[in-house]
C-alpha positions as CSV (number, residue, x, y, z in Angstrom):
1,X,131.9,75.8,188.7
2,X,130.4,73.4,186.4
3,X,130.5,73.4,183.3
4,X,127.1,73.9,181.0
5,X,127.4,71.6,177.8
6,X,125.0,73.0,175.1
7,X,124.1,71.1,171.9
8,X,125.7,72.1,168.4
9,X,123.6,71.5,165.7
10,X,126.2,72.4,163.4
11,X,126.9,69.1,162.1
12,X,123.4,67.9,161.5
13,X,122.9,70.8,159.6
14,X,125.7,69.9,157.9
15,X,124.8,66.7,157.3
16,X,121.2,67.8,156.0
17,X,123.5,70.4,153.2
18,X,125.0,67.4,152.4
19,X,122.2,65.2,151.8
20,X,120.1,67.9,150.0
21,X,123.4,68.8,147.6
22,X,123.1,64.9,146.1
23,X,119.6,64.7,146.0
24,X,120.0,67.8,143.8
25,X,123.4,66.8,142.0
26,X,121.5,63.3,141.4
27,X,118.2,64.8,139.3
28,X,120.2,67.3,137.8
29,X,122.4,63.8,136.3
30,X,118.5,62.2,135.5
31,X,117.6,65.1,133.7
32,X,120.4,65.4,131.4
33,X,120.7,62.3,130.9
34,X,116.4,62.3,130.0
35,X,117.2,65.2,128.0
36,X,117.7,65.1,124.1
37,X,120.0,67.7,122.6
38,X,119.3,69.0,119.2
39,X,121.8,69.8,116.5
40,X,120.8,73.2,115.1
41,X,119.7,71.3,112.0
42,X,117.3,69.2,114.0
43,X,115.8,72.3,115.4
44,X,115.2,74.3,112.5
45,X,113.2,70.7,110.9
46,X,111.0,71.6,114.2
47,X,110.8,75.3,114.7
48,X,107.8,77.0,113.0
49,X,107.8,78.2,109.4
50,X,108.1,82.2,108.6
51,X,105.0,82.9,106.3
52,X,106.4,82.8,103.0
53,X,103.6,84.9,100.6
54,X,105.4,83.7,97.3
55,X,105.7,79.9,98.0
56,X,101.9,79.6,99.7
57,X,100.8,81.9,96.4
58,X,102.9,79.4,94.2
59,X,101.2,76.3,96.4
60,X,97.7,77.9,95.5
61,X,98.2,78.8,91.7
62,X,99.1,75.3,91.2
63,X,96.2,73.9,92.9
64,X,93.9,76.4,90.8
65,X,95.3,74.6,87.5
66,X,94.5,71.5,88.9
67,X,91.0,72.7,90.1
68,X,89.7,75.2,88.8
69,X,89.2,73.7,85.1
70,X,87.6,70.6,86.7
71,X,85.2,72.7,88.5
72,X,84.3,75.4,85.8
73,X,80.9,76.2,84.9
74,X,79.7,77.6,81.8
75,X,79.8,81.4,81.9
76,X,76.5,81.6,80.1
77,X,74.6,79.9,82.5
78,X,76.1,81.3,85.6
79,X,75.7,84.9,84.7
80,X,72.1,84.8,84.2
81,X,71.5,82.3,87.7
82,X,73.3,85.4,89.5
83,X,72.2,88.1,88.0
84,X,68.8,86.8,89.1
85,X,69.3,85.8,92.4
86,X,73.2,85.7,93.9
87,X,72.7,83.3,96.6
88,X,70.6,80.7,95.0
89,X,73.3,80.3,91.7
90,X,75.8,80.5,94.7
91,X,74.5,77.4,96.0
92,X,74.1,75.6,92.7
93,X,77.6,76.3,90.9
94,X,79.2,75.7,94.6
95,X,80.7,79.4,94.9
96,X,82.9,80.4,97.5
97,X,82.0,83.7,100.0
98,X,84.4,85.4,101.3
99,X,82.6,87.7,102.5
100,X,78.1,88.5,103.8
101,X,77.1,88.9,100.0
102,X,80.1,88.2,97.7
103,X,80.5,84.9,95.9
104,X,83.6,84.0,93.8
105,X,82.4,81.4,90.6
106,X,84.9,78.8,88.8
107,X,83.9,79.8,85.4
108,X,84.8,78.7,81.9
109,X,83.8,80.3,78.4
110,X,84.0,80.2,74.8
111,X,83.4,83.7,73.5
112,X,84.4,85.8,70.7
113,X,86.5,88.7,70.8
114,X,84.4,91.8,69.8
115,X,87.1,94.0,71.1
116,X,90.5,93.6,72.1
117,X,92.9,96.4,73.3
118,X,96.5,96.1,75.3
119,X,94.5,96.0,78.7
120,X,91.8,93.7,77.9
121,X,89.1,91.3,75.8
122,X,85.8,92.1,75.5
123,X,84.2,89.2,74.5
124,X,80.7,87.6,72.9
125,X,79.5,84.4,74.9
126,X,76.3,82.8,74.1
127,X,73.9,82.9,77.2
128,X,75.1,86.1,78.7
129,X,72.6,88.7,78.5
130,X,73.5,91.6,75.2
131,X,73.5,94.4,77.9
132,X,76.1,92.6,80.1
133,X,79.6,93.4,79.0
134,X,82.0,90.7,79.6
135,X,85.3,91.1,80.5
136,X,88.6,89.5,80.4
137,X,91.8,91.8,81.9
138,X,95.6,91.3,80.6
139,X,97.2,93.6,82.4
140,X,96.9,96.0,85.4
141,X,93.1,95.0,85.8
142,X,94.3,91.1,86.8
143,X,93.0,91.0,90.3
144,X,94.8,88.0,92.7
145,X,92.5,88.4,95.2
146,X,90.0,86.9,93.7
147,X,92.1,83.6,92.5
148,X,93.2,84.2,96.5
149,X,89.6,84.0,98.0
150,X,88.4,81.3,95.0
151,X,91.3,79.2,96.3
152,X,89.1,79.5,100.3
153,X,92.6,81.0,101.9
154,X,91.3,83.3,104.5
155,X,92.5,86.6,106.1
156,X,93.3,84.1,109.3
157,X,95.4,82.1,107.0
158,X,98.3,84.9,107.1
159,X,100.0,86.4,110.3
160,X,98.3,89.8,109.3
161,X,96.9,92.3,106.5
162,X,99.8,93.1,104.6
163,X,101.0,89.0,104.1
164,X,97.4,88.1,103.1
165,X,97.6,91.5,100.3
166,X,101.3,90.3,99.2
167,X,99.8,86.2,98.9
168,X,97.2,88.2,96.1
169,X,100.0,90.4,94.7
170,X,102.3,87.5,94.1
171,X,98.7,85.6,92.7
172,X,98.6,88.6,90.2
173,X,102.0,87.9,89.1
174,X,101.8,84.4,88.3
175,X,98.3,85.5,86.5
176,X,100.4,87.2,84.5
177,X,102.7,85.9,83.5
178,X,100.9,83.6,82.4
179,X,98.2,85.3,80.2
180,X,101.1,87.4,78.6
181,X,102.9,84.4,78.1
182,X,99.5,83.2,75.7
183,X,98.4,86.1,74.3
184,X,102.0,87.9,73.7
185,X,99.4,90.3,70.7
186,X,96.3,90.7,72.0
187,X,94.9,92.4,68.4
188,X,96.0,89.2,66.5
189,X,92.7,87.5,68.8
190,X,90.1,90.3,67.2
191,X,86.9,88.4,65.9
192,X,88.2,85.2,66.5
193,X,87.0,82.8,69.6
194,X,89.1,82.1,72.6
195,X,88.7,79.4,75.4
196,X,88.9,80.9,78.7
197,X,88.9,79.6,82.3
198,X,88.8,82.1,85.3
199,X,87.2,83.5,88.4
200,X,84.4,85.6,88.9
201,X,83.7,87.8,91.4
202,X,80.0,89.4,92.2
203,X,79.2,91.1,94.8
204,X,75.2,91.4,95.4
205,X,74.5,94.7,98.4
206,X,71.7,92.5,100.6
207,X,71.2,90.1,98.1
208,X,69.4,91.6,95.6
209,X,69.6,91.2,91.7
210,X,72.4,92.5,90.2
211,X,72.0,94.1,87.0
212,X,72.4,93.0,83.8
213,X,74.4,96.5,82.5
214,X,77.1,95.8,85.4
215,X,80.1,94.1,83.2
216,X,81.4,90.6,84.2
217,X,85.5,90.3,84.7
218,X,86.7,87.3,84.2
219,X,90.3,87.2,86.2
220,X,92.1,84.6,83.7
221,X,93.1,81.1,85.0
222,X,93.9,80.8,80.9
223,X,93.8,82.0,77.7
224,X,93.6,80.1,74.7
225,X,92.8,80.2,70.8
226,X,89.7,78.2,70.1
């Protein structure tokens, strides 16, 4: 009988295992040696930055010293220009908006104190209307939020609601501290004038006037003896 040779492919497949294994041994070599390895101290100088409420609130308090004084407009002419017409004195003393229909005001005054308790001064400024009731909290009144929103840091600054509240509760703080810091007796200032620099919030429902019997709080930037 004779005898039927078939072929064996065994050692071409073999062959091709072979090949394939250095091709793949050979970029696995190229890619480590293209590769950079990072010491864990390298990484973390690259890896994105946690939020951090009290260092961005410290980062914007300091920038409000430097700003906000520069920028101030007299109190006496800014509360009449939006008491008339919001948007317009928006516009012309360069007020930031938050929001449709609030406006935040750099302000400064010179006023004198007609009333001053624990909490707050009530103060006297020349060009603010007689019915308008100004302002100017020490204590649990101190609002950061609007040193937050003057400052143009925006609810899509923070990774979510409760960082951007904590950046203005850490604001409120350094307020604060501040302000009890200069006015340690807050009767010792009664009848006497004060130099203050703040924000001012107004909020004006479609635009319209607001009225001159709504009282004007000025959140204190400073506080200081005339």
């Amino acid at each position: 009988m004779a005898t039927v040779k078939t072929a064996t492919p065994t050692r071409r497949f073999s062959t091709s295992r072979v090949v394939g294994a250095v091709v793949l041994v050979a970029l696995v070599v190229a890619m480590v040696l293209s590769t950079k390895f990072l010491t864990p101290a390298e990484l973390s100088t690259i890896a994105p930055k946690p939020f951090d409420p009290v260092a961005t609130a410290q980062d914007l308090y300091g920038r409000a010293q430097t700003q906000i004084p520069g920028d101030a407009a007299d109190l006496g002419k800014v509360v009449p220009a939006f008491q008339s017409d919001p948007r317009s004195a928006a516009d012309t003393y360069k007020a930031v908006s938050p929001s449709e229909n609030a406006y935040v005001f750099d302000v400064k005054a010179t006023g004198t104190v007609v009333e001053a308790t624990d909490a707050s001064l009530r103060l006297k400024v020349d060009g603010v209307p007689g019915q308008t009731v100004v302002l100017v909290p020490l204590t649990t009144a101190v609002n950061g939020s609007v040193l937050r929103d003057a400052m143009g840091f925006k609810f899509a600054d923070a990774p979510g609601q409760t960082q951007y509240q904590y950046v203005a509760d850490e604001l409120k703080k350094l307020m604060l501290s501040d302000v009890q810091s200069s006015v340690p007796d807050p009767a010792s200032l009664q009848g006497k004038k004060v130099d203050v620099v703040g924000v001012v919030s107004v909020t004006a429902t479609g635009g319209s006037p607001v009225p001159r019997a709504k009282p004007v709080n000025v959140q204190p930037l400073s506080i200081k003896a005339a």
